[in-house]
C-alpha positions, 0 to 999 in steps of 0.5 A: 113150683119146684126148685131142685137144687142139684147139678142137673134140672129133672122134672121140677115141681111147678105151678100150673094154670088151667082156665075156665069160664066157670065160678073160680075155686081155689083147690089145692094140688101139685105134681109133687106132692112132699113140696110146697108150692104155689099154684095160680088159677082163674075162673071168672073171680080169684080166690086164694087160700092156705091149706093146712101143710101152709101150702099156698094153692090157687088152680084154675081149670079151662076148656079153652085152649091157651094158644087162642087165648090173648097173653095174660099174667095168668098164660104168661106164668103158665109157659114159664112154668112148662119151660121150667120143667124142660129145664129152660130156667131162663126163658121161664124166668123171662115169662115170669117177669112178663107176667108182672107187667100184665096188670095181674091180680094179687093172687097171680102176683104173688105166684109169679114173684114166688115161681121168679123167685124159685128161678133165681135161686136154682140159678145162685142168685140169693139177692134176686130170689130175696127181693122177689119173696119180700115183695111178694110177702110185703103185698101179696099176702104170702105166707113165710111158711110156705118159704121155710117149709118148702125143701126144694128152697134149702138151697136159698134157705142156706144163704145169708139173704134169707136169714135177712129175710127171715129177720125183717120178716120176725121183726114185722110181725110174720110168723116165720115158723117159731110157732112150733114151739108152741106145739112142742108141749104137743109133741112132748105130751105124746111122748109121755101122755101119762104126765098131765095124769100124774100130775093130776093126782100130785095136786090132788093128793098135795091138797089133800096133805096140805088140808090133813096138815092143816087140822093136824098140826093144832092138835099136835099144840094141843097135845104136847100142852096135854091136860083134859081131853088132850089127843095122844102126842106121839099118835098126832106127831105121828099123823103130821109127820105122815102128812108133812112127808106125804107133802114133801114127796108129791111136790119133789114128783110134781118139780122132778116131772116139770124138769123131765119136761123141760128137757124133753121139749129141750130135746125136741127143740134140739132134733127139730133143729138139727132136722134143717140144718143145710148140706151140700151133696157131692153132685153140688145139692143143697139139702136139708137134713130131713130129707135124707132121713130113712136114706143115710146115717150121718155122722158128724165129726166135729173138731179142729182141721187136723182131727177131723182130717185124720178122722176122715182118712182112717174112714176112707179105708173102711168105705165100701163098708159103711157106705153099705151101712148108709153112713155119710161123712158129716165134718164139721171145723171148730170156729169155721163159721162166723155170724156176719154182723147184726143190724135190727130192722123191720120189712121196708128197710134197706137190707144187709146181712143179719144174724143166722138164726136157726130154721125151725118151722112148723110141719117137719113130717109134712114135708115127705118125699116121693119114692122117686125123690128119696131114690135119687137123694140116695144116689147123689148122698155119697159117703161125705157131705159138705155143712153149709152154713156152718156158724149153725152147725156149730151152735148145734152141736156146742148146745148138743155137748152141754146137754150131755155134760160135755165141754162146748168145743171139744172133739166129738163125734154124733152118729145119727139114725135113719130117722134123724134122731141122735144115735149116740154120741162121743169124745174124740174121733170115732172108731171105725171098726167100732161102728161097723160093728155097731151098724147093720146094713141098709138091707137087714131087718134092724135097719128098717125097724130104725126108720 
């Protein structure tokens, strides 16, 4: 089920039943297909499972038509969902409530508690759409990835109530997608797939000095005693120094390719959260980062209220230009996001507002957008963005500035590409002509090569 977090509904993603009296198969489909979803189906038995892309897709197919079928929890989210589509939030949401109260299987449960809950959050209601997922995870076997990975739930991602979520959710033992860092070394070994080669020869050759040392240095003894049959000092003294130095080196490569490692997988770490954190357009959407790559080049101005109002100023006299070169206004204000109060508890708890923790889950580039998706993202991305959940941009950009041996919270200014990575980056408040200067159009050769 599609949820799209704009002012007006056009066309959602949703879920769909089709019914038939043959052996039910599960098979994975969707109407769109950059977002998660949910779809249910029946046959005569019900079986459900997650694809790789961590989608949750069940289908059911049917000759028989669904207006000579009794209701059922099965036709009941079916209309929902066609109501959805219309725009019909509220009906569709009646229907969905409908549907669990029909005596329905696990696996119809769970996509009407998820398709419900997909409906309270297009509509605001954070709380709603919490209580619905956390059934649904808590019973029905849904998995969080589908919640975390799924853009079209960015809007419900940025309220407290799924970072709540997200912690009872860590707290009973679900993976809530920090399982990607454990394929950051993958990521990391792509980026550099020399490394695990070189370190192979640093061992290699560190044994084979160590080894050479080993018989080396006895008969360094023996020399510098001298007598009958003595090897000659300065050539032995020679040898272990040759061995002793070797040693030296390689293990300097082999701790020096161990740092450069770290702070790449720490880079990765950096982009990848960087790629959830929250915005809303001007038309009042809430998006993630990652689904504006390839349509605009943030860039994010962080500093005190005053600075970045006169930032923003300056940059207004420059906007048809930058706009032309996809630039969209990120202001970020120092300490103008606080992190409501922690209280640890595990799924089956009474619930209240948690840490905000960063999204990062697994499959960024899964979740890839339509032609028409990106078009129309374009058009609602208009010169500024407002940063929702700001608490965590802040984190981002202080753990930004240590990286880069600037002082956490002091005025600075990150362009990023069209692809999502870090441009660049600087003190101060950026210097418009500059940029202009430095920026090609969306239209040109360079602009593409950057995507």
């Amino acid at each position: 089920m599609a949820l799209d977090a704009s002012a007006a509904l056009t066309r959602p993603r949703h879920a769909s039943f089709r019914f038939s009296n043959s052996t039910t198969k599960a098979t994975a489909s969707s109407t769109r297909p950059h977002s998660d979803h949910l779809i249910i189906g029946c046959r005569s038995s019900l079986k459900c499972r997650s694809t790789t892309t961590h989608r949750v897709t069940v289908s059911c197919t049917s000759s028989t038509s669904p207006e000579t079928e009794t209701r059922t929890a099965e036709s009941c989210v079916n209309e929902g969902l066609e109501l959805f589509s219309k725009g019909r939030v509220k009906d569709a949401l009646n229907l969905f409530e409908t549907a669990l109260t029909l005596n329905p299987t696990s696996v119809e449960a769970q996509a009407a508690l998820y398709n419900k809950a997909c409906c309270h959050a297009y509509r605001g209601e954070g709380k709603k759409a919490a209580d619905c997922l956390r059934i649904a995870l808590r019973e029905h076997n849904l998995k969080f990835g589908t919640i975390l990975n799924d853009p079209d739930l960015a809007s419900f991602r940025a309220l407290p109530e799924f970072k709540e979520l997200q912690e009872e959710a860590r707290l009973g033992g679900e993976d809530i997608g920090y399982g990607f860092r454990r394929d950051l070394k993958l990521i990391s070994e792509v980026q550099a797939p020399f490394r695990g080669v070189r370190r192979f020869f640093y061992v290699a050759f560190s044994a084979a000095a160590g080894i050479s040392t080993f018989f080396t240095v006895p008969r360094l003894f023996r020399a510098i005693q001298g007598g009958e049959g003595a090897p000659d000092v300065w050539e032995t003294a020679g040898n272990v120094a040759v061995n002793v130095g070797g040693l030296v080196v390689l293990i300097a490569l082999f701790l020096w390719d161990n740092k450069k490692e770290e702070e790449q997988l720490a880079q990765i770490t950096r982009d990848e959260t960087l790629s959830r954190l929250p915005l809303r357009l001007s038309t009042d959407r809430v998006v993630e980062l990652v689904q504006l790559r390839d349509t605009v080049r943030p860039v994010i101005i962080a500093g005190n209220k005053e600075t970045v109002s006169l930032a923003m100023k300056k940059a207004e006299k420059f906007r048809t230009e930058l706009l032309s070169r996809g630039v969209l206004l990120v202001p970020v204000i120092w300490s103008e996001g606080k992190a409501p109060p922690v209280e640890k508890k595990g799924f089956g708890a009474p619930t209240k507002a948690l840490s905000a923790l960063p999204s990062i889950g697994e499959d960024f580039d899964e979740r890839a957008q339509s032609v028409a998706a990106k078009a129309r993202l374009k058009a609602e991305a208009r010169f500024k963005a407002e940063v929702v959940s700001p608490a965590e941009w802040e984190r981002w950009i202080k753990d930004q500035q240590i990286s880069e041996g600037v002082t956490p919270g002091e005025d600075v200014y990150i362009i990023l590409r069209l692809d999502g990575r870090v441009r660049r980056s600087g003190k101060g408040m950026p210097d418009w002509q500059q940029i202009l200067q430095e920026l090609p159009p969306l239209d040109t050769l360079l602009s593409k090569l950057e995507k």
